[in-house]
C-alpha positions in Angstrom: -43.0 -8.9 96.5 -40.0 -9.6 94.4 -36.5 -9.8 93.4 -34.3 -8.9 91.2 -31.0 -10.9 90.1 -27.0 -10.4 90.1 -24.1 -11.3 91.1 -22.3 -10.0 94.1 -19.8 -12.4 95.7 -17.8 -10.1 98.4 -18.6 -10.0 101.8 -18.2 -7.3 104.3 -18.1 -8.1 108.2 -21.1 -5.8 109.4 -20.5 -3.2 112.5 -22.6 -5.2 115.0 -23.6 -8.6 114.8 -26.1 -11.3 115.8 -27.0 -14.7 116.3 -28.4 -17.0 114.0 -29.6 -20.5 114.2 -29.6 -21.8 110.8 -31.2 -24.8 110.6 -31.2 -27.4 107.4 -33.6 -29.2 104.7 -34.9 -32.1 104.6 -31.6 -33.5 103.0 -29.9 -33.3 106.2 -27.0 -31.4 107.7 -25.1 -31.5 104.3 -21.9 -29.3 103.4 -24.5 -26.9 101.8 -25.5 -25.5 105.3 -22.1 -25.7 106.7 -20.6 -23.5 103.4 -23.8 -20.8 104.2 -22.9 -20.8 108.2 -19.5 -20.0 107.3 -21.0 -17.4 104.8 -22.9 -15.8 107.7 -19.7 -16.1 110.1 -17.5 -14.2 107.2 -19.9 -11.3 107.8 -19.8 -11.4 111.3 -22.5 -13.0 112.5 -22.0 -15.5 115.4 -24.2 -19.1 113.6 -25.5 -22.3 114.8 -26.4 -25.3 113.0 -28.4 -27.6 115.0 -28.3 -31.3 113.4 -32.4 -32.2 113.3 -31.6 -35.5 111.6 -28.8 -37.2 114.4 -26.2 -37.2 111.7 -28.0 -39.0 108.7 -28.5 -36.8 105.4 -30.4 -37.9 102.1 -29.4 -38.0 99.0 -32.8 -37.4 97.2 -35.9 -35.8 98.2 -38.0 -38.6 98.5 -35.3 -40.0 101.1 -35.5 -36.5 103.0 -39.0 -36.5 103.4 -38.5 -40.3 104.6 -36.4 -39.5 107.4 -38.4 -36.1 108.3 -41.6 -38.9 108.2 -39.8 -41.4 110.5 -38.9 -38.7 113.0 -41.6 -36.4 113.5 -43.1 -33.6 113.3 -43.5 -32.8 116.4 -40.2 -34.5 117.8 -38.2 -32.3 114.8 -39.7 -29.0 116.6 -38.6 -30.6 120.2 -35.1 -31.3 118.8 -34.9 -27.7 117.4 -36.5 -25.8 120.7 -33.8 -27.5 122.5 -31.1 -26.1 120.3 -32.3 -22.6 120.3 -33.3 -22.4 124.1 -30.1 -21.8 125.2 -29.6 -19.0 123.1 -32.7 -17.6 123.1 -32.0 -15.0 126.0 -29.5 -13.2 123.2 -32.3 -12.2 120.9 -31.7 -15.2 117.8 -32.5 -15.0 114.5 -34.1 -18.1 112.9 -33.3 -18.6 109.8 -33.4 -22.1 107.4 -33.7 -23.9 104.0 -37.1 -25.4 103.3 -37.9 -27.8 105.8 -35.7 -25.9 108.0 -37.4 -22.7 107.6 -40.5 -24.3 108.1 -39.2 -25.4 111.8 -37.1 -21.6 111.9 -40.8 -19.6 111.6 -42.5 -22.0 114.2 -39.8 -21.1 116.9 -39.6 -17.8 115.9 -42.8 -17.0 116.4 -43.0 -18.6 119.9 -40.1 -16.4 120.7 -41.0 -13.1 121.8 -37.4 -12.6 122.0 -36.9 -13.2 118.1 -34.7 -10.3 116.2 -35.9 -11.8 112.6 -36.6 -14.6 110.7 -34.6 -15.6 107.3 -36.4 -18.3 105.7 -34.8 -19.9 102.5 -37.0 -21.6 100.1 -39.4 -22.7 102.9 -42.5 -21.3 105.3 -45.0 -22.8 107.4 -48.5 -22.2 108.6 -49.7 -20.0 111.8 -52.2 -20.0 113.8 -54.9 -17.6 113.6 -53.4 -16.2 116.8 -50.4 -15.8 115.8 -48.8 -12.4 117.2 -45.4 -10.8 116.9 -44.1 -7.3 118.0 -42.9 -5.9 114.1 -40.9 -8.9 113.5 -38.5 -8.5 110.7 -39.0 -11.2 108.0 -37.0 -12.1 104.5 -38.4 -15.2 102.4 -36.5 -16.4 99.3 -38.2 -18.6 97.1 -38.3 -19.7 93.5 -41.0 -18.7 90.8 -42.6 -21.2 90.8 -41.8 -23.1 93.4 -44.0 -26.6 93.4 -43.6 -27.0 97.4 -44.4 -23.0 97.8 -47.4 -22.4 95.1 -48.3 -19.0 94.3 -51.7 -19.0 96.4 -50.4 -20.5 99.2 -47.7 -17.7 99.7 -50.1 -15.1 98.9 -52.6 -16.3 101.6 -49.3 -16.9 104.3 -47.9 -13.3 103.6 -51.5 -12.0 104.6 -51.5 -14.0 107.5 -47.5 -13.0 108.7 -48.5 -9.7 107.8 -51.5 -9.8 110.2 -49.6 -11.2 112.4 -47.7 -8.2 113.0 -45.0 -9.4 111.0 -42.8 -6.8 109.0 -42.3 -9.2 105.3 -40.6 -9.1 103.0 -40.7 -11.9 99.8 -38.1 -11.9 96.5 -38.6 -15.0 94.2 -36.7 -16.1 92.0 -37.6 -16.4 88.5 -37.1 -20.1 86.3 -34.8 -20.9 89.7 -35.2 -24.7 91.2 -36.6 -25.0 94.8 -33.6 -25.2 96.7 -31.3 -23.1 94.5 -28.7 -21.9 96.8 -27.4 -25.7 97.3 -24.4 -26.2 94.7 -24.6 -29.4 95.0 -28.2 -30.4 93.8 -29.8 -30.4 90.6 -32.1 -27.1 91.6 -28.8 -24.9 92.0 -29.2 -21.5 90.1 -25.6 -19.6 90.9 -27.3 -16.1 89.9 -30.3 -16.4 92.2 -28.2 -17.9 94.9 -25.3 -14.9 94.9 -28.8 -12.5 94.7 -30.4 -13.9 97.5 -27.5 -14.1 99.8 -26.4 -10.5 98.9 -29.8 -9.6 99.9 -30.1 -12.2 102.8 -26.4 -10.3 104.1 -28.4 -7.2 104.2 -30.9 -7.7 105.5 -29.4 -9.2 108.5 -27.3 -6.1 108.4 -30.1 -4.2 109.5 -31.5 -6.4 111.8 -28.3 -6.3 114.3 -28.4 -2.4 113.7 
């Protein structure tokens, strides 16, 4: 488990592509997502961005998890399920930024049509259940992360991996926890370039 850092800017459209739902953080649909959709479509990749929140974003983290609070757990997932059913028949992959990768694994692995998940700065539990057919999974996450604490990832890349899950995790060293967002105070532009190079990749391969 781990990463290593530079900086690689270009893009190159891939030969056969596939599609993502992307969904956002607890801050809301902000530009942030929108710019990393767009980064996904540049490669060829066909991306949705389902708007959890109804159209309100935060501008801190404490008003984030205020809005997440006030809606739901459990109506969040509904919201989500109802984005991604449509497209579900195409083979998706879920994909999101801490809260929103959170939501991605939970639908993900309720999918047994799921081509990979892509979770950015976020995971969630499982159930002891849990089963997937060699699913393809990427986490990026800062070291340390305060939301995403060393023993806690250790004990969920067990669990994923006994889940049948195929993992992979890079962290981040000294990076904020939501570092790929330029327009918040965690923004590292080295980890960020790193972690979407290798993000690009790695959906590379899964579309195959």
């Amino acid at each position: 488990m781990g990463g290593t850092r530079s900086t690689c800017k270009e893009v190159t459209p891939v030969a056969s592509s596939t599609t993502i739902v992307l969904f956002h953080s607890a801050y809301g649909l902000r530009p942030a997502v929108h710019a990393a959709a767009e980064r996904l479509r540049a490669a060829g990749h066909e991306v949705h961005v389902p708007d959890l929140y109804d159209g309100r974003t935060a501008d801190t983290v404490e008003e984030g998890m205020a809005i997440k609070d006030e809606i739901g757990k459990e109506e969040l997932l509904k919201r989500a399920i109802v984005a991604a059913a449509p497209l579900s028949d195409r083979g998706l992959v879920y994909a999101g930024f801490s809260l929103g990768g959170s939501v991605a694994q939970n639908l993900a692995l309720g999918d047994e049509k799921a081509r990979g998940l892509l979770l950015l700065h976020g995971t969630s539990d499982l159930a002891e259940d849990a089963s997937v057919d060699e699913l393809p999974v990427q986490l990026h996450v800062a070291d340390p992360d305060p939301f995403e604490p060393h023993d806690w990832l250790n004990a969920w890349y067990l669990r994923m991996r006994r889940a049948g899950a195929e993992v992979e995790v890079h962290r981040y060293t000294g990076a904020g926890h939501l570092f790929t967002d330029p327009e918040l105070p965690d923004y590292d532009a080295e980890a960020a370039e790193t972690a979407w190079r290798v993000a690009l990749a790695f959906l590379e391969e899964v579309a195959g």
